[in-house]
C-alpha positions as CSV (number, residue, x, y, z in Angstrom):
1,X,27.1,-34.5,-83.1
2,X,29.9,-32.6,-84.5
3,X,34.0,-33.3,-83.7
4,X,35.9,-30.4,-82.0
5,X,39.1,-30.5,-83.9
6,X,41.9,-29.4,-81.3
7,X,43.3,-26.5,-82.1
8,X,40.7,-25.4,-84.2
9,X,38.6,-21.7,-83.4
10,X,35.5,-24.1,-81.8
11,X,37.9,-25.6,-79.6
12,X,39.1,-22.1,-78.5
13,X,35.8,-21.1,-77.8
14,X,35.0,-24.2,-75.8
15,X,37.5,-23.9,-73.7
16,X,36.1,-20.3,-72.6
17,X,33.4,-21.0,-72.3
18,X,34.5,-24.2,-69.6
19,X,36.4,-21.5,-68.4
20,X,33.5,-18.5,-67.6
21,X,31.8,-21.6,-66.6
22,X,34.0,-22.6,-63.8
23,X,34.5,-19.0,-62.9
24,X,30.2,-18.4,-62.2
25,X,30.6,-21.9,-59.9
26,X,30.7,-19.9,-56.7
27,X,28.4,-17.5,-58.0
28,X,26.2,-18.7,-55.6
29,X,27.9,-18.1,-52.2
30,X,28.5,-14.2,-53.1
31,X,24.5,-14.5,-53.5
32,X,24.3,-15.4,-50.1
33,X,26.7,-13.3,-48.6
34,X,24.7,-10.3,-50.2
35,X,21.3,-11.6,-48.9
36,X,23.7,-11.2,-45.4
37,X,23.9,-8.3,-45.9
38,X,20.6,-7.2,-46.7
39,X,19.3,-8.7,-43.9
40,X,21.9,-7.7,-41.4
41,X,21.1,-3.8,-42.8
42,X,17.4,-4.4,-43.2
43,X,17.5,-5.2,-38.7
44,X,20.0,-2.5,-38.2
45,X,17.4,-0.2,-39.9
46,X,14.4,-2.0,-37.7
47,X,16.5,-1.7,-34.5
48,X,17.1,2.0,-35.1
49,X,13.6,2.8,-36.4
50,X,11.4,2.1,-33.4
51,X,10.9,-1.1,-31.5
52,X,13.4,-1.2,-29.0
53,X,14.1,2.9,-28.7
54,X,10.5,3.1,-28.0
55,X,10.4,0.7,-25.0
56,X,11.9,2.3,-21.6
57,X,12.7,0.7,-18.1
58,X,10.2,0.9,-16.0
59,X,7.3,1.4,-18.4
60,X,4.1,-1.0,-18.4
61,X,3.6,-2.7,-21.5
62,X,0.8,-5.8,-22.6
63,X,2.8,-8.7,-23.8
64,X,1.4,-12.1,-25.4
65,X,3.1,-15.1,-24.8
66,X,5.1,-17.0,-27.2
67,X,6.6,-19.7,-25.4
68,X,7.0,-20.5,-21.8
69,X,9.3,-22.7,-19.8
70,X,10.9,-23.8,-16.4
71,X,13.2,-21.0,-16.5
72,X,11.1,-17.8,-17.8
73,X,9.0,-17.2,-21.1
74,X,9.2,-15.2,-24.5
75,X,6.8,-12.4,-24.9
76,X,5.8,-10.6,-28.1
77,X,5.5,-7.0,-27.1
78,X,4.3,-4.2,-29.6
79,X,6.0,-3.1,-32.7
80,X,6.8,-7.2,-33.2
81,X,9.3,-6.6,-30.2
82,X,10.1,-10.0,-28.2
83,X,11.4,-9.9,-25.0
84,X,11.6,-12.3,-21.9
85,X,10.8,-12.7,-18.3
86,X,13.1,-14.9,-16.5
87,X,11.4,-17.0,-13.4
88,X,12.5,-14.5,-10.8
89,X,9.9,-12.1,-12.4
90,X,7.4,-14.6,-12.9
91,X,3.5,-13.8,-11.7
92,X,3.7,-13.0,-8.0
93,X,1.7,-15.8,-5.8
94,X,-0.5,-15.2,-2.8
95,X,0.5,-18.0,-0.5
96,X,0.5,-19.1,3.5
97,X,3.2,-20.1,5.3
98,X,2.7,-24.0,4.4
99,X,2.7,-22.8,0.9
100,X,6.3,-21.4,1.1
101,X,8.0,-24.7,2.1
102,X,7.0,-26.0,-1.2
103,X,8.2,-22.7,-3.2
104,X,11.7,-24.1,-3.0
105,X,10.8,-27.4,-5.1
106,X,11.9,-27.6,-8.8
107,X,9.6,-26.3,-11.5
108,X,9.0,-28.7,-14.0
109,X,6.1,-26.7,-15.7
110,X,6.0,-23.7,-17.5
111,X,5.9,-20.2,-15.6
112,X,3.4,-18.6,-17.8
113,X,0.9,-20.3,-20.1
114,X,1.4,-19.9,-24.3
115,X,-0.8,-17.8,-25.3
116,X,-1.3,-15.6,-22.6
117,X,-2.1,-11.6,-22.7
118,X,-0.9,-9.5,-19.5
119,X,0.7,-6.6,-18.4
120,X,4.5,-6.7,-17.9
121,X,7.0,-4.5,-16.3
122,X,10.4,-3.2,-18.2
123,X,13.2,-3.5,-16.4
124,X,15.8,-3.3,-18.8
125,X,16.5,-2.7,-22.4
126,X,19.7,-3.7,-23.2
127,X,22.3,-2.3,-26.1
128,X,22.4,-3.5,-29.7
129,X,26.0,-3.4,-30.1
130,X,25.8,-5.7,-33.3
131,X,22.7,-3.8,-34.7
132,X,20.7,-7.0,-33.9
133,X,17.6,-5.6,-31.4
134,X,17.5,-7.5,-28.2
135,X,14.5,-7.8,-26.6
136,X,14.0,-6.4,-23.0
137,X,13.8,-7.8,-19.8
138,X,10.4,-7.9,-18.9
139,X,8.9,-8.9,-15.1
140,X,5.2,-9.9,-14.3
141,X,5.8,-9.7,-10.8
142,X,5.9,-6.0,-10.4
143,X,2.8,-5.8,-12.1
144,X,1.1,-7.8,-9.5
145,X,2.8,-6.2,-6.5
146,X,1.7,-3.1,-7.3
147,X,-2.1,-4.0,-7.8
148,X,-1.9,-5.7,-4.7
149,X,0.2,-2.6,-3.0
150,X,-2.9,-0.1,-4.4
151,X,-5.0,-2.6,-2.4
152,X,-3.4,-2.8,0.5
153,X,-3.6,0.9,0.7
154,X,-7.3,1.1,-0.4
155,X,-8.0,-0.9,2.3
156,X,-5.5,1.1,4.9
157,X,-7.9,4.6,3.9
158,X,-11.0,2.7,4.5
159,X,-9.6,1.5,7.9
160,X,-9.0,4.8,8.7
161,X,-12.1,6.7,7.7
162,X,-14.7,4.4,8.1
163,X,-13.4,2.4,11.2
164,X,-13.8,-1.1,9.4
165,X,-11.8,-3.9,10.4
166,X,-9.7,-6.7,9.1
167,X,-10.6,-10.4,9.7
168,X,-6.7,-11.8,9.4
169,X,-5.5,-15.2,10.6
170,X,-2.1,-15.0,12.6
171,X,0.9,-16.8,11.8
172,X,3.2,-16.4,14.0
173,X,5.1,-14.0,16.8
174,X,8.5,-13.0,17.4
175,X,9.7,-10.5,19.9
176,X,8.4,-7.8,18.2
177,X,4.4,-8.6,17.8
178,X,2.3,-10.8,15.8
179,X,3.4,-11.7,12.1
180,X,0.9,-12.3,9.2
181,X,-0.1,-11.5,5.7
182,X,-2.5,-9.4,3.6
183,X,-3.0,-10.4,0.3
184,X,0.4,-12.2,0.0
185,X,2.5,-8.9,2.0
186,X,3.9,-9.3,4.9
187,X,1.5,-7.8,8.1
188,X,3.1,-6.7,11.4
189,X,1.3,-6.0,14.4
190,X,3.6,-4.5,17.3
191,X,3.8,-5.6,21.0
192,X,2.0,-1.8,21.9
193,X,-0.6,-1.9,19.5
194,X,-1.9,-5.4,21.3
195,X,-4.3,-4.9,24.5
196,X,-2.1,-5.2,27.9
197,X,-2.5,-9.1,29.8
198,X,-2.9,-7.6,32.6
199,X,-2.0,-4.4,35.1
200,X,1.3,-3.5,33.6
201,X,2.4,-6.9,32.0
202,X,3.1,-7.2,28.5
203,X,3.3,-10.0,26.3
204,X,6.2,-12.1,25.6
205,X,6.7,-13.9,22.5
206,X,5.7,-17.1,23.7
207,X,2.4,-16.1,24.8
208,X,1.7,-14.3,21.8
209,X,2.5,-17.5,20.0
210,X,0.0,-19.6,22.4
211,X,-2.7,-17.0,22.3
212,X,-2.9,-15.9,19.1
213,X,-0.7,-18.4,16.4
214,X,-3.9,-20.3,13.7
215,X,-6.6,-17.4,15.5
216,X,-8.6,-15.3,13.0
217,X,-8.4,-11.6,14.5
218,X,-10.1,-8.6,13.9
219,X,-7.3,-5.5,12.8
220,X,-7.4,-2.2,11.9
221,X,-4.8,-0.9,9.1
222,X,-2.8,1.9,10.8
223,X,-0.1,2.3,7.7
224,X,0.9,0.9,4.6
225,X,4.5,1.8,3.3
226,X,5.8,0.0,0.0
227,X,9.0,1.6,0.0
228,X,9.8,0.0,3.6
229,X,7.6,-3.1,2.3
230,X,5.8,-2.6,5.6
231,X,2.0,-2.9,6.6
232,X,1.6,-2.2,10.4
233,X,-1.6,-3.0,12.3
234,X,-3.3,-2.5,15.7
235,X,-5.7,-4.7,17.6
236,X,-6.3,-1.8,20.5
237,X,-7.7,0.2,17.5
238,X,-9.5,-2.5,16.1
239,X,-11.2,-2.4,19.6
240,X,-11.6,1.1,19.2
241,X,-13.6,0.6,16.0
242,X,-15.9,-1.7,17.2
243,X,-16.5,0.3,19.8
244,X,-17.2,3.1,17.7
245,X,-19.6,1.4,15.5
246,X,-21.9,-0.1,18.5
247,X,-21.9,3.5,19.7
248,X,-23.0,4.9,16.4
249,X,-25.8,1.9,16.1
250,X,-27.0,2.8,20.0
251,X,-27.1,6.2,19.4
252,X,-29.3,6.1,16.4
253,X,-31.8,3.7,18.0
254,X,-31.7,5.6,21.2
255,X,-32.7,8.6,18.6
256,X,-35.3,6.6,17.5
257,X,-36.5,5.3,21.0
258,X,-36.6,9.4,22.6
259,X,-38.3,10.4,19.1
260,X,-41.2,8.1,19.5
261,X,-41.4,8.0,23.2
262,X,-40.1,11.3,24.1
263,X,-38.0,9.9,27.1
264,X,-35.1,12.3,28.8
265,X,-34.0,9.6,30.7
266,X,-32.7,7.1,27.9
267,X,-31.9,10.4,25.7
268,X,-29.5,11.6,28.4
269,X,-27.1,8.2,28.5
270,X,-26.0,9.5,25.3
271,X,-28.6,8.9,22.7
272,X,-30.2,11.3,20.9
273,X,-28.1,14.3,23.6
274,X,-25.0,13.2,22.3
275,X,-25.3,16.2,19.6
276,X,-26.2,18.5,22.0
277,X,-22.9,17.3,24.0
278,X,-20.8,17.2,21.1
279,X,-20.4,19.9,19.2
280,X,-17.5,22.3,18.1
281,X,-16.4,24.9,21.2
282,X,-17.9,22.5,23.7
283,X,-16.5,21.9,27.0
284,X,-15.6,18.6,28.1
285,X,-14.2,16.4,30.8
286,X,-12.7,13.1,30.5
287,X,-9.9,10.8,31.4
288,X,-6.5,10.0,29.6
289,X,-6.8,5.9,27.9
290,X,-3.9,6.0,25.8
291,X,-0.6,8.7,25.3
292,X,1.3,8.0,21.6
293,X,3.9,9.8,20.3
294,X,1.1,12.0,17.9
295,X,-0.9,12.8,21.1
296,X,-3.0,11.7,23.7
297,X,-6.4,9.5,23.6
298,X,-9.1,11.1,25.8
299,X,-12.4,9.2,26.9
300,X,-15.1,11.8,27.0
301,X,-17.0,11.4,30.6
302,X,-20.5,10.7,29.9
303,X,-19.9,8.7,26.3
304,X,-18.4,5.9,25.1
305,X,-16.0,7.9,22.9
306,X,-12.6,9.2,22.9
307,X,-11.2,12.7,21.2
308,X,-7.6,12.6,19.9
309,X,-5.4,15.4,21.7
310,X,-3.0,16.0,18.9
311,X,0.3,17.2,20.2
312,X,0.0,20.4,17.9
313,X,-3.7,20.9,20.2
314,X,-1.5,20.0,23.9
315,X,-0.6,23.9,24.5
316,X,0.2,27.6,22.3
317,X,4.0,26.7,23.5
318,X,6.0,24.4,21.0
319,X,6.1,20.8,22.4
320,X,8.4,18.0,21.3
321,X,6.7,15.1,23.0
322,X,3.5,14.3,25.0
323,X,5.7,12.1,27.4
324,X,6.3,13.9,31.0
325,X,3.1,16.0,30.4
326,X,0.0,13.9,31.1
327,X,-0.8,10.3,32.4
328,X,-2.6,7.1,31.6
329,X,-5.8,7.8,34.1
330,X,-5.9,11.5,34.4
331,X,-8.6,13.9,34.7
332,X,-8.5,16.7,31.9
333,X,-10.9,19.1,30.5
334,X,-10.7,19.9,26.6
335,X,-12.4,21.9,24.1
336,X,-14.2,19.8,21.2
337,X,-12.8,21.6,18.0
338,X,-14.0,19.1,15.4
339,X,-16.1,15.7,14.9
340,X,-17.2,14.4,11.7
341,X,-20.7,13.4,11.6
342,X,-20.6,9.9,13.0
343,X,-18.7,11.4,15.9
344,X,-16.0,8.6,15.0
345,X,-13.3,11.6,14.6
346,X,-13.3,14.0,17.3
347,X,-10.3,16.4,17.5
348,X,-9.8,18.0,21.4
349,X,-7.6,20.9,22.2
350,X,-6.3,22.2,25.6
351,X,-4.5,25.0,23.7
352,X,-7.4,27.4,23.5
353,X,-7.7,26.8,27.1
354,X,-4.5,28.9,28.2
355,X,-4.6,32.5,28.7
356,X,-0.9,32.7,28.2
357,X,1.3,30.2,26.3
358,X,2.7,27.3,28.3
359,X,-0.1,27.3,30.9
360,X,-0.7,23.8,30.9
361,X,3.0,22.7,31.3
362,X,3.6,25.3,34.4
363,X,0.1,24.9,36.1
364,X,-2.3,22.8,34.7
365,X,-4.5,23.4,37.5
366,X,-5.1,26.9,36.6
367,X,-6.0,26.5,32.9
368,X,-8.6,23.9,34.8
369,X,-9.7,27.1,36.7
370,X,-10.3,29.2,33.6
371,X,-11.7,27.0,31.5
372,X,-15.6,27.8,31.4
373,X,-14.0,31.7,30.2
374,X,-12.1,30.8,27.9
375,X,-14.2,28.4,26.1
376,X,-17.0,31.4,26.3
377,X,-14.6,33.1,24.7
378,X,-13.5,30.8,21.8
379,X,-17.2,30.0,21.6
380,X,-17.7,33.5,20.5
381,X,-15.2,34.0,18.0
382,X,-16.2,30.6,16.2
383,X,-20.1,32.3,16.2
384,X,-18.2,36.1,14.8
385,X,-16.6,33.8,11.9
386,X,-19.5,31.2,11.3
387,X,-22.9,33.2,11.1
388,X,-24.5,29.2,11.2
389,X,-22.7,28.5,14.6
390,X,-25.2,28.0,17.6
């Protein structure tokens, strides 16, 4: 080792170097707050490339699960995106009414399992004010209410065209009707859509309760409306159905019975005659079961059906209700204007019946009277527009 004189040119140098040496020391956090800044302009180029710019509210997206807690989950959605579904938004659950008392209890496990794939609802994609890209706000419940909404309407159309029924169990009354639930959504069956207790008595909410409350009954769908989160059904048409579907097994074995035995006398009770008596310009007489705002219900003398009296078919004239014009019990005739094939849908008009508009509100007696002519004359003009008509 060699001396450093002081004062000497080695010294000098030693003491810049000491010097350049103690000026690199914080070398190293201007490193770092470069690599800041890198980074931060490396995620402000991410956030205004794609990820969260491409995600909109209200769009369906699949999302994995990266972790999951009491209080909502993490979700990796695509383009690396992670967003999270608070608990509110957590998978809907089908559940009874003994099932709800416990919804209130504090969840101590995870809402969503780690790992899991699913679709997920956005409902919001917040700002990046700091260039940092936030992840949405995601919701797993939407997702399920609107499968389950697509169902409940799937099974409303089948209701309606093919006269199946519901088996429901019923939970409960209030003033209103009966209260239960489809698939998890609320299901409300008004007081007028139950069969009467007797000669003009109606049910009280207490009865419905005793009757009805824990009983499994058979419905029919009348409408589902998500926007009014309503599903509204009818045991008097549920009646209706069955009714409809022992008539349509009767008349085909009564086809079968006059086929092979050739016998008038069963055919006539409305067996295999019922095409002959139903058919499109036909006459028919029958009594008034049921007036709705829509219309009127008509049983068809000599069946075990009822035609629907639309309020557009009531008269030529412009009528705003059905009310005041016929009632529960009374004889009308009508003219058969359309039936699908399983004679489950027959439509009934009184409106081709009038020779002059508003007949049937002045005198219904004389469009009675006239009847037989003018269903000859409708009669022909369906045969001058359908060369097939007979």
């Amino acid at each position: 080792m060699y001396a450093i004189i002081p004062g000497s040119r080695s010294a000098m140098h030693s003491s810049q170097r000491t010097m350049h040496a103690a000026a690199r020391v914080p070398c190293w956090t201007s490193v770092i707050l470069r690599h800041r800044v890198v980074v931060a302009a490396r995620l402000r180029k991410q956030a205004q490339a794609v990820p969260c710019a491409a995600l909109e509210a209200g769009a369906q997206v699949v999302g994995t699960v990266l972790w999951a807690g009491p209080k909502g989950a993490k979700v990796l959605l695509p383009n690396d995106v992670v967003g999270f579904m608070p608990l509110r938004e957590a998978p809907f659950t089908i559940r009874d009414a003994s099932e709800d008392r416990l919804a209130s209890e504090v969840r101590e496990t995870p809402c969503l399992p780690k790992g899991l794939v699913r679709p997920f609802r956005i409902l919001n994609v917040p700002a990046n004010p700091g260039g940092t890209p936030l992840g949405p706000l995601l919701s797993a419940r939407l997702c399920d209410l609107d499968v389950l909404w697509q169902r409940a309407s799937q099974l409303c159309d089948v209701s309606i065209q093919h006269k199946e029924n519901l088996m429901v169990t019923i939970e409960g009354a209030n003033n209103g009707g009966l209260l239960s639930r489809l698939n998890g959504l609320s299901l409300f069956v008004p007081v007028s859509q139950l069969e009467k207790k007797g000669h003009n008595e109606w049910w009280t909410e207490k009865d419905m309760a005793a009757q009805f409350a824990g009983r499994e009954v058979g419905l029919a769908v009348l409408e589902v409306a998500r926007a009014s989160r309503k599903i509204v059904c009818s045991v008097v048409k549920a009646r209706e159905n069955d009714d409809l579907r022992h008539l349509a097994v009767t008349v085909e074995a009564r086809s079968r019975q006059a086929c092979n035995a050739c016998c008038a006398a069963s055919a006539f009770w409305i067996g295999a005659d019922v095409r002959m008596l139903l058919q499109v310009g036909t006459l028919v007489s029958g009594t008034v079961r049921r007036i709705e705002p829509f219309g009127v219900f008509v049983g068809i003398n000599g069946t075990r059906v009822s035609g629907l009296l639309h309020i557009s078919n009531v008269s030529r004239q412009h009528i705003e209700t059905v009310q005041g014009i016929f009632e529960v019990g009374e004889e009308v005739r009508c003219l058969v204007m359309g039936l699908d094939p399983g004679y489950t849908n027959i439509s009934l008009s009184i409106a081709e019946l009038e020779r002059e508009e508003g007949d049937v509100l002045i005198n219904k007696q004389r469009v009675w009277e006239h009847a037989e002519e003018q269903a000859a004359l409708f009669r022909t003009w369906v045969k001058n527009q359908d060369p097939f008509y007979n």
